[in-house]
C-alpha positions in Angstrom: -73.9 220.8 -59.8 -70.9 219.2 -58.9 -68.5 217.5 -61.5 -66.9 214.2 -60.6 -63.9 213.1 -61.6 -64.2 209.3 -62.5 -60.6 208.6 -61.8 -61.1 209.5 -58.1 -65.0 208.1 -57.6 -64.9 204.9 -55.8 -68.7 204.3 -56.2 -70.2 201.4 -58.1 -70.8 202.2 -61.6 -71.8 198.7 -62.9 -74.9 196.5 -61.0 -72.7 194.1 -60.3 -70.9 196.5 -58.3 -74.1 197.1 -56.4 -74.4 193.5 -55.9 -70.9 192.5 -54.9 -71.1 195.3 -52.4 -74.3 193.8 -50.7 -73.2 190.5 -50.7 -70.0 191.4 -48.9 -72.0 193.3 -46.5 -73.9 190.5 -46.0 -71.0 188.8 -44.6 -70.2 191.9 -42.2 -67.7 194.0 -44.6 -68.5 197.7 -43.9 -70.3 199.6 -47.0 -67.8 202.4 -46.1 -64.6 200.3 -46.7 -65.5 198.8 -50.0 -64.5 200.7 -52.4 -64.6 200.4 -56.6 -62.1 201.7 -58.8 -60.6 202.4 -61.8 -57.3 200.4 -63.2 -55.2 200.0 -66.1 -57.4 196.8 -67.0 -60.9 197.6 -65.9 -62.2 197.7 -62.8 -60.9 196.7 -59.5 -62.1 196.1 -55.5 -60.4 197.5 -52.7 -61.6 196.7 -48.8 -60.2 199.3 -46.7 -56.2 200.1 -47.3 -55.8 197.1 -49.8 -57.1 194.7 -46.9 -57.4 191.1 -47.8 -61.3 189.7 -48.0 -61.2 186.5 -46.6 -60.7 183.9 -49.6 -64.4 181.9 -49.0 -66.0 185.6 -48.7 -64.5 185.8 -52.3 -66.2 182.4 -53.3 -69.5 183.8 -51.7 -69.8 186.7 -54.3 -68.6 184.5 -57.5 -71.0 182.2 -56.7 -74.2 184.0 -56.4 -73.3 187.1 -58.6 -72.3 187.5 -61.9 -68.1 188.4 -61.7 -65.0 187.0 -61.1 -62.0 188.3 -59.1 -58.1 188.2 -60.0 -56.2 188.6 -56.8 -54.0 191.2 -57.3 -50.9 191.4 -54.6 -47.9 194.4 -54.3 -45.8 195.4 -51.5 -44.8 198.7 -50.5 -42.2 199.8 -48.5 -43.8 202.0 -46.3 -47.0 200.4 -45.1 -46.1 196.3 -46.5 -48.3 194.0 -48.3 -51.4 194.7 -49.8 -54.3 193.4 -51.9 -56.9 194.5 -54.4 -59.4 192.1 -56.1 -59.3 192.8 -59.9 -63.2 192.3 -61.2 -63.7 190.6 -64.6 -68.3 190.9 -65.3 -69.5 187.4 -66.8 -72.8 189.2 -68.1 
């Protein structure tokens, strides 16, 4: 059986997960570039490498599912600016 290492799985371990992922497939985001991992404060959402999700896409999910997102923005030097969506559950 093979062992996973938690820190590297970018699958959905919460239903909201699930959830956020279908809605944002709903609105044409690729299942494949949405991708769920681990941070120093929970959880966090990252579309592609660290794309931006269009801000009413964002509004989409908090409205009809049960999280909210904390935009979370760095710059690095070698490939520029980008942008993870920090996930806080409200159930």
């Amino acid at each position: 059986m093979e062992s996973r290492n938690p820190k590297f799985d970018t699958t959905p371990v919460h239903p909201v997960e699930d959830k956020v992922k279908l809605l944002l497939g709903l609105k044409g985001y690729s299942f494949k570039e949405l991708k769920f991992k681990y941070c120093s404060d929970g959880r966090i959402l990252q579309h592609g490498y660290w794309q931006s999700i269009d801000w009413d896409d964002i509004m989409y999910v908090q409205e009809n599912c049960d999280v909210r997102f904390t935009i979370v923005n760095w710059e690095d030097e070698d490939t520029g600016f980008l942008t993870g969506y920090r996930m806080h559950y409200t159930s």
